[in-house]
KEMARLUM-620966 format. One record per residue (C-alpha): x, y, z; residue in one letter; residue number from 0. Coordinates in steps of 0.02 Angstrom, whole numbers. Layout:
+--------+--------+--------+------+-----+
|      x |      y |      z | type | seq |
+--------+--------+--------+------+-----+
|      X |      Y |      Z |    A | NUM |
...
+--------+--------+--------+------+-----+
//
This chain:
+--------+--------+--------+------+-----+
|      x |      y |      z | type | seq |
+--------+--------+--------+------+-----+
|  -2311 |  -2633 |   1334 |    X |   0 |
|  -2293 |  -2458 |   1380 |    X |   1 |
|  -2083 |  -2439 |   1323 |    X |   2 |
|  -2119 |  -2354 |   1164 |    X |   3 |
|  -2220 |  -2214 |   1263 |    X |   4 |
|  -2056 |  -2203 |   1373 |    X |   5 |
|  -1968 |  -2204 |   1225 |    X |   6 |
|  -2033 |  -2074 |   1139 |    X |   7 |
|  -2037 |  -1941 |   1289 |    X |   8 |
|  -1868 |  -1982 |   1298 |    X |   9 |
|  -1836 |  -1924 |   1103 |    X |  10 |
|  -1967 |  -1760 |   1127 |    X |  11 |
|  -1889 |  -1700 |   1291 |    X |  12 |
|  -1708 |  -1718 |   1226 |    X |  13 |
|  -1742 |  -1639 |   1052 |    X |  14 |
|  -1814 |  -1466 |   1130 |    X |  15 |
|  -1736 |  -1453 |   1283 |    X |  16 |
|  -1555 |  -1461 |   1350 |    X |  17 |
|  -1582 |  -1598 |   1480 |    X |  18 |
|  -1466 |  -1638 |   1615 |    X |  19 |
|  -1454 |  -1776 |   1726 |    X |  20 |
|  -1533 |  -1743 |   1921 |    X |  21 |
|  -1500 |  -1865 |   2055 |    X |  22 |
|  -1596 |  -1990 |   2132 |    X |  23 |
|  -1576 |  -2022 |   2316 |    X |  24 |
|  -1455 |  -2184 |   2339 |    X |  25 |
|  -1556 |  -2344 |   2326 |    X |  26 |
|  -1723 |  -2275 |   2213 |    X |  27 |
|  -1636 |  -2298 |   2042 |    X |  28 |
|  -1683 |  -2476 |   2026 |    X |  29 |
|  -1721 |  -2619 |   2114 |    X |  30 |
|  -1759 |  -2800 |   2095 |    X |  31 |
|  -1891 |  -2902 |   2174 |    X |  32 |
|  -1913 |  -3082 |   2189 |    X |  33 |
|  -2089 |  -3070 |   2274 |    X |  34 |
|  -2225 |  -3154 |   2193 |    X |  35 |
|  -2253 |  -3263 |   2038 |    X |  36 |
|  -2130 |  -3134 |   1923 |    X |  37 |
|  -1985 |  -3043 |   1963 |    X |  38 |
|  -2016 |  -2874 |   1950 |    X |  39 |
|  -1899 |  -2720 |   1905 |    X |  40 |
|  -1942 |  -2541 |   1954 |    X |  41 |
|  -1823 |  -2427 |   1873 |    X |  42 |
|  -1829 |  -2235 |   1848 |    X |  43 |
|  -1744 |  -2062 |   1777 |    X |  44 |
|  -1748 |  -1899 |   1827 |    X |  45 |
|  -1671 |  -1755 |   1715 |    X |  46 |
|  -1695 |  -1548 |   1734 |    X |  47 |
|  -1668 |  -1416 |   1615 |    X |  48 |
|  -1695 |  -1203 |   1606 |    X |  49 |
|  -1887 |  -1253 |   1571 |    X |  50 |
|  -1914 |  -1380 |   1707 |    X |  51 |
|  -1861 |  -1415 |   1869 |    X |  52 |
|  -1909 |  -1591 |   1873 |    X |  53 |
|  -1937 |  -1723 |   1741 |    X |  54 |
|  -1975 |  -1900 |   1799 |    X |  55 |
|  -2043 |  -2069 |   1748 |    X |  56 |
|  -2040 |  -2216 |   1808 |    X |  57 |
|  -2046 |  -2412 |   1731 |    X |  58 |
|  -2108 |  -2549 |   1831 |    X |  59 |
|  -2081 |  -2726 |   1736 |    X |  60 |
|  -2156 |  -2879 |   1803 |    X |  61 |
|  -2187 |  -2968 |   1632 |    X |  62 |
|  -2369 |  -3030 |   1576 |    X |  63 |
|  -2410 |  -2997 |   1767 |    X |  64 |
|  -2404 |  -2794 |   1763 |    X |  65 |
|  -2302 |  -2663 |   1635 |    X |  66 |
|  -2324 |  -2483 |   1708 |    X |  67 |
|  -2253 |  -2309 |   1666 |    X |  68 |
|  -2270 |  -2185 |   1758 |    X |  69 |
|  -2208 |  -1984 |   1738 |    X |  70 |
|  -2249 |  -1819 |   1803 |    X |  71 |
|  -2158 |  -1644 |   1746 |    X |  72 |
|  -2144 |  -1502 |   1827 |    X |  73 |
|  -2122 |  -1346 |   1770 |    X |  74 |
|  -1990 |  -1224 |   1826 |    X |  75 |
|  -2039 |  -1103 |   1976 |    X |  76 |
|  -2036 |   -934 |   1872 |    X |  77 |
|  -2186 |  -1032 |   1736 |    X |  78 |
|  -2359 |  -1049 |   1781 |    X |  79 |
|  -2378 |  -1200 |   1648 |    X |  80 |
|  -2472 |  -1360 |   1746 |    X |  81 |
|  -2382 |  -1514 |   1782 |    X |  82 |
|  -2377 |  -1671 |   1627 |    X |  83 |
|  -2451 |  -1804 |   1729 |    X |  84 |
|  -2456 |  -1979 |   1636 |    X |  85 |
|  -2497 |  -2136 |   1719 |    X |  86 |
|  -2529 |  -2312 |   1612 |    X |  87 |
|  -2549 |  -2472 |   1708 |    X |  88 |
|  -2584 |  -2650 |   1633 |    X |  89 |
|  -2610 |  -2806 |   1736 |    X |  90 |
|  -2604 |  -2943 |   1600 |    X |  91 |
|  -2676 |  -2872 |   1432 |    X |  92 |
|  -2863 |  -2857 |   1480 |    X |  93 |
|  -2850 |  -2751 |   1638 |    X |  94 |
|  -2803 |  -2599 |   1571 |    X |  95 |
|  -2806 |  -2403 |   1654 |    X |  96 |
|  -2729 |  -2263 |   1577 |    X |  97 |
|  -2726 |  -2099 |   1623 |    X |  98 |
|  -2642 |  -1934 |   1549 |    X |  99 |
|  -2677 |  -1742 |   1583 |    X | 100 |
|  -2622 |  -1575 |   1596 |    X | 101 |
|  -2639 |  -1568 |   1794 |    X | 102 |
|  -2689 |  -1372 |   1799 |    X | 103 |
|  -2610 |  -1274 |   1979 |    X | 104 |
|  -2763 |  -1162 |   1985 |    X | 105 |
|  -2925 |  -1152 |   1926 |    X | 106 |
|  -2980 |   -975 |   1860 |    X | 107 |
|  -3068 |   -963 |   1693 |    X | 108 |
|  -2903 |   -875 |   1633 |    X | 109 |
|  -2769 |   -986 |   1671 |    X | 110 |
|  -2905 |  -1141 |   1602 |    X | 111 |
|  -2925 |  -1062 |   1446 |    X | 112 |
|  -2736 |  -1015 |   1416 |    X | 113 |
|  -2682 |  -1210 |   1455 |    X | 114 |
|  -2812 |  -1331 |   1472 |    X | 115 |
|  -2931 |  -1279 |   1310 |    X | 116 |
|  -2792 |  -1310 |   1200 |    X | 117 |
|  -2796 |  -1496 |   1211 |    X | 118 |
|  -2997 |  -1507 |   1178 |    X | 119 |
|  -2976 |  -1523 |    987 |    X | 120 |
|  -2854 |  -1672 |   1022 |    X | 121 |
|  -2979 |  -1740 |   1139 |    X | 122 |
|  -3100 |  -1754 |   1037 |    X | 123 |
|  -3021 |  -1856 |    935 |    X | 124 |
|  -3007 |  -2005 |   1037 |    X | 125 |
|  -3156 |  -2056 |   1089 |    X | 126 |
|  -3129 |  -2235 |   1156 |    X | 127 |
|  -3012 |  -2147 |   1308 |    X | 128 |
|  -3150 |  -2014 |   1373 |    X | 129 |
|  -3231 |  -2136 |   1492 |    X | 130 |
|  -3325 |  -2066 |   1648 |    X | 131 |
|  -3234 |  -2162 |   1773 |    X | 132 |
|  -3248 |  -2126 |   1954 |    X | 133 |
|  -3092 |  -2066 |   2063 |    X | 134 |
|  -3080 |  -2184 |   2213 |    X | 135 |
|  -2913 |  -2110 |   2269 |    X | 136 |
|  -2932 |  -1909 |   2197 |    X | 137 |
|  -3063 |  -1770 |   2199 |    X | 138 |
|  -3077 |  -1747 |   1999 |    X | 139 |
|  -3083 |  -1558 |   2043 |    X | 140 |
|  -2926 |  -1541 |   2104 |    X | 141 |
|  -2754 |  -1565 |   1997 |    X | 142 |
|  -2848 |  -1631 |   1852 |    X | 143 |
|  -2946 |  -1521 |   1707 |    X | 144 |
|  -3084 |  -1579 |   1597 |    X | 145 |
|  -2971 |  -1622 |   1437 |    X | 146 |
|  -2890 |  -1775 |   1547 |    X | 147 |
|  -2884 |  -1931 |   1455 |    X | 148 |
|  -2943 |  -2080 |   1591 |    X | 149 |
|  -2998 |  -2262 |   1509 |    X | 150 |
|  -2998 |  -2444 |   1537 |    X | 151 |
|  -2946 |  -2506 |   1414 |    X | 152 |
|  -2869 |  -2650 |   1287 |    X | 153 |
|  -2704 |  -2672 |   1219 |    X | 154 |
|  -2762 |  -2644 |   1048 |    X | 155 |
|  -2829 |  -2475 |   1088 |    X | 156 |
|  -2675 |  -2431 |   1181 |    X | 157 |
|  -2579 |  -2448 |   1004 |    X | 158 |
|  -2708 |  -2367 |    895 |    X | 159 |
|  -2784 |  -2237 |   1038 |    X | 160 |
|  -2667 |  -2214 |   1159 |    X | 161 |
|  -2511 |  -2174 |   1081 |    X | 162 |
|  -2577 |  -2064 |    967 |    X | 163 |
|  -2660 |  -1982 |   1073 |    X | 164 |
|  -2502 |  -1989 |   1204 |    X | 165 |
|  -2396 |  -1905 |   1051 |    X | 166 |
|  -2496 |  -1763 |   1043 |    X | 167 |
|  -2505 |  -1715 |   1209 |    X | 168 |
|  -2334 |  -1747 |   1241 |    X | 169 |
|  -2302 |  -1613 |   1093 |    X | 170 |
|  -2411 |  -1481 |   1133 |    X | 171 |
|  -2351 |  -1487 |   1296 |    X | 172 |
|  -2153 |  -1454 |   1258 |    X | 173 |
|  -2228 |  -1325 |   1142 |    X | 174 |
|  -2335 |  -1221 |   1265 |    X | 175 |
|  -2190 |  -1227 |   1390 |    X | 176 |
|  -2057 |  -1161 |   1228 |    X | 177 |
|  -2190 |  -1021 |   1194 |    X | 178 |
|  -2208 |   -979 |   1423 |    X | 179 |
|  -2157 |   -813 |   1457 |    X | 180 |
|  -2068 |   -814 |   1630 |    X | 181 |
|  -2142 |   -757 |   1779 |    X | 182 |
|  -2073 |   -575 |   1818 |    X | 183 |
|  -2121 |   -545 |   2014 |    X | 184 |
|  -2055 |   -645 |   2174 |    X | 185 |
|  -2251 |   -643 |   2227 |    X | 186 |
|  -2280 |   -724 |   2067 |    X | 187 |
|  -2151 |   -864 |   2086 |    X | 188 |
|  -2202 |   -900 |   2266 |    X | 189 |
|  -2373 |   -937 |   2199 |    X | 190 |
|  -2312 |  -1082 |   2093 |    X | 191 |
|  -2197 |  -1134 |   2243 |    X | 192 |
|  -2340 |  -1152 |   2353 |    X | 193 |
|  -2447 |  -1231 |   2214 |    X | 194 |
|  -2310 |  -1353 |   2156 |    X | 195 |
|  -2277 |  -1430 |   2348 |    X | 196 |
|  -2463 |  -1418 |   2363 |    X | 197 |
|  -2478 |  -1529 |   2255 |    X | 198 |
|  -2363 |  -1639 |   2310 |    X | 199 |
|  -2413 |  -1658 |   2468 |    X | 200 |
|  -2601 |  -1687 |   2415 |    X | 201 |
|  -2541 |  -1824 |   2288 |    X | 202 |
|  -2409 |  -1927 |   2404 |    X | 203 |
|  -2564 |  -1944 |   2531 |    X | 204 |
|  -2667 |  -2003 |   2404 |    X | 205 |
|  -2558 |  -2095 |   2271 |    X | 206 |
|  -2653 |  -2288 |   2270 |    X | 207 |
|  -2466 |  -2337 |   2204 |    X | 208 |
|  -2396 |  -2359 |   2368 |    X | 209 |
|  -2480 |  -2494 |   2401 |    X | 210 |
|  -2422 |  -2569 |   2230 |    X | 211 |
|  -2225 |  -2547 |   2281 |    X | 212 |
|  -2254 |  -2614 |   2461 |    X | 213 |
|  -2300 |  -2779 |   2382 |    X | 214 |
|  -2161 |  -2785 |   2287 |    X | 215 |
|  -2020 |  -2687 |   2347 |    X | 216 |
|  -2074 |  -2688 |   2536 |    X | 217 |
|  -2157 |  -2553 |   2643 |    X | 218 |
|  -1974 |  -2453 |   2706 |    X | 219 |
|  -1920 |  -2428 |   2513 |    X | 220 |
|  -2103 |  -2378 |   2467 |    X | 221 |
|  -2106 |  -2252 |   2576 |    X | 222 |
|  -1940 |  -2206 |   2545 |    X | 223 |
|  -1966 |  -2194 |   2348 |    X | 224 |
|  -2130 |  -2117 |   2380 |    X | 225 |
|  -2079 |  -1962 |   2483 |    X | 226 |
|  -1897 |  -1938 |   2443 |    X | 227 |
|  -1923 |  -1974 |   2254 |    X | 228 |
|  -2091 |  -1976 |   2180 |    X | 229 |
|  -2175 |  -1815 |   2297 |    X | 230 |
|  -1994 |  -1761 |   2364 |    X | 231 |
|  -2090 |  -1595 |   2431 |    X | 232 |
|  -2220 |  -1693 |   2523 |    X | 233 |
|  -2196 |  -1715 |   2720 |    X | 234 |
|  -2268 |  -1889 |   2794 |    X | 235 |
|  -2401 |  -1876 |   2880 |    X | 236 |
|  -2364 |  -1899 |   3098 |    X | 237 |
|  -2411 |  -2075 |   3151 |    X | 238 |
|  -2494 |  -2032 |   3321 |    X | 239 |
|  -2428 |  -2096 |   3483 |    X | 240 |
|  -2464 |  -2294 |   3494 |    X | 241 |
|  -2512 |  -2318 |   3330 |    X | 242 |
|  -2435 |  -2438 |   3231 |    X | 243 |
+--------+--------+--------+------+-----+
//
């Protein structure tokens, strides 16, 4: 379902940016599993480039019983651009969530209106993805901004809605980041260091995923993908003595 949306990120990232290949740890790449009704296959990329430090997405195929695409970007240190974070997950063809944002590293009216206002005329174009869903997993204040896209939805609107809508975030984002002017002090960089493994950290605690990739790929590789791959700056958190 969601291959044409990996598709075309693939085509946009490679036509403005000089991408080059960045390695994934030994065993993450891909993998098989037989668990279950459907075999499923998680498979993922990671490139970098001048621009960004890290771009990566992720493809989990388990036929009519789940299609999900996952990505996040980061920009490089010395740019204070927030983080593409896309997330689409169908279960069958009726249970539909999508979710796509500009995650924002701070909060100040500033930095909101130099980033985040810029997507509210493409917001307000599609209509059928502004629902106001709770966040079981996140606080809404934190890592997302108010121009985040977050619907269940159908297969029908995620041709005529979604990827659209997808399109033109994906495209304003490469062009905001061509248009960044680098940061110029080592305070400033550290900032976005900070803010970048902050974030991070607060997502691999969080991420509802990992229960997702336990059932199928086990409970060692989640954990594995999850904090060596996925939130590679995020430190498990200590299991206290006894606990299992």
């Amino acid at each position: 379902m969601f291959k044409p949306f990996q598709q075309f990120l693939e085509k946009e990232l490679s036509e403005n940016f000089a991408l080059e290949s960045r390695p994934i740890p030994s065993g993450l790449e891909s993998v098989v599993s037989e668990r279950g009704k459907n075999p499923a296959t998680i498979q993922s990329w990671c490139y970098q480039c001048p621009q960004l430090r890290k771009i990566r997405y992720t493809y989990i195929d388990a036929g009519e019983t789940a299609q999900i695409f996952n990505s996040v970007i980061y920009p490089n240190y010395n740019y204070d651009v927030p983080l593409l974070g896309i997330d689409f997950l169908a279960f069958g063809k009726k249970k539909i969530l999508v979710v796509i944002d500009f995650q924002p590293l701070f909060r100040d009216r500033t930095y909101i209106d130099k980033y985040i206002e810029p997507l509210t005329e493409i917001r307000s174009k599609y209509s059928a993805l502004v629902q106001d869903l709770e966040m079981k997993f996140y606080d809404a204040n934190q890592y997302f901004s108010k121009n985040l896209l977050f619907a269940k939805t159908d297969a029908e609107t995620v041709v005529n809605q979604l990827f659209p809508a997808y399109q033109e975030y994906v495209q304003l984002y490469c062009k905001m980041l061509q248009q960044a002017s680098p940061l110029n002090t080592p305070a400033e960089v550290q900032r976005i260091v900070k803010a970048q493994k902050d974030y991070d950290q607060y997502s691999a605690e969080r991420d509802p995923a990992s229960g997702l990739f336990s059932s199928y790929f086990g409970h060692e590789w989640s954990e594995k993908f999850l904090y060596e791959f996925l939130f590679e700056d995020a430190v498990p958190l200590a299991i206290p003595a006894g606990a299992k």
